[in-house]
C-alpha positions in Angstrom: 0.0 0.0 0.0 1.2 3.5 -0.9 2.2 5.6 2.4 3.1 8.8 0.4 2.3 12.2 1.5 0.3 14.6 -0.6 -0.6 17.9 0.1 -3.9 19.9 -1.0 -2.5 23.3 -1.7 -4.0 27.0 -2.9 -2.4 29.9 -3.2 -6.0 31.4 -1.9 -8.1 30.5 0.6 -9.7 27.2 0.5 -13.4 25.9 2.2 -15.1 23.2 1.9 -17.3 20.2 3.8 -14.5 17.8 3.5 -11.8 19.9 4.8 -10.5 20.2 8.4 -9.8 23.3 8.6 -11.2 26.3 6.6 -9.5 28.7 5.7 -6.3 27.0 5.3 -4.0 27.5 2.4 -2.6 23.7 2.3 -3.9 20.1 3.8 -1.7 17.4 4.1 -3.3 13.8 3.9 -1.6 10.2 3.8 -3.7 9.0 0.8 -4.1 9.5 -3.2 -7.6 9.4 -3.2 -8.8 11.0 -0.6 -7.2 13.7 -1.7 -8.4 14.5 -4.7 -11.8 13.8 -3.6 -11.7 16.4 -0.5 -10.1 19.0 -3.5 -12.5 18.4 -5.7 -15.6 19.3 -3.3 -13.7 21.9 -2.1 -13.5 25.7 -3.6 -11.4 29.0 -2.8 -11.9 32.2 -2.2 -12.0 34.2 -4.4 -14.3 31.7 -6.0 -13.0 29.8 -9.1 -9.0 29.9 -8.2 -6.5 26.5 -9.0 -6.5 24.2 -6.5 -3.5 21.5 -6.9 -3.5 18.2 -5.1 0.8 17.5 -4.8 2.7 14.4 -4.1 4.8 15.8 -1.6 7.6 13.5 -2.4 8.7 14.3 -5.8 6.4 17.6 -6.3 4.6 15.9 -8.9 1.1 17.6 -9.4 -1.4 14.2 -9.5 -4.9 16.6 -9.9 -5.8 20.5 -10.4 -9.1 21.8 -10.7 -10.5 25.1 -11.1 -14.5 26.3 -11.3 -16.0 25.4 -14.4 -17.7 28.9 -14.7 -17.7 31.8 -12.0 -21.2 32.6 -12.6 -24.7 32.6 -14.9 -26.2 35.6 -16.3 -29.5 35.6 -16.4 -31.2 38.4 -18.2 
């Protein structure tokens, strides 16, 4: 089993229901896929900046999201 490090990282503020703490800039959890999960329901704020999921070991970036959209006009 893989005991690698990776780190869920921002450079802005990131919230979110899986996170432990929010406001935090960077997470650091002991497995691949919870991970990406807890980045991928999580957001930043300002709303719609990177957030990187990082194999601490080597650097190696392993998932990146951003918002889809920042908004819908509706007219």
């Amino acid at each position: 089993m893989d005991r690698s490090s990776y780190r869920i990282e921002s450079s802005d503020i990131m919230v979110g229901p899986l996170l432990p703490a929010a406001g935090s800039h960077h997470v650091l959890v002991h497995d691949r896929g919870l991970a990406t999960v807890v980045a991928a329901k999580s957001v930043t704020i300002p709303y719609g900046r990177e957030i990187r999921v990082v194999l601490v070991a080597t650097g190696e970036v392993v998932f990146r999201k951003t918002a889809a959209f920042t908004g819908i006009n509706v007219e």
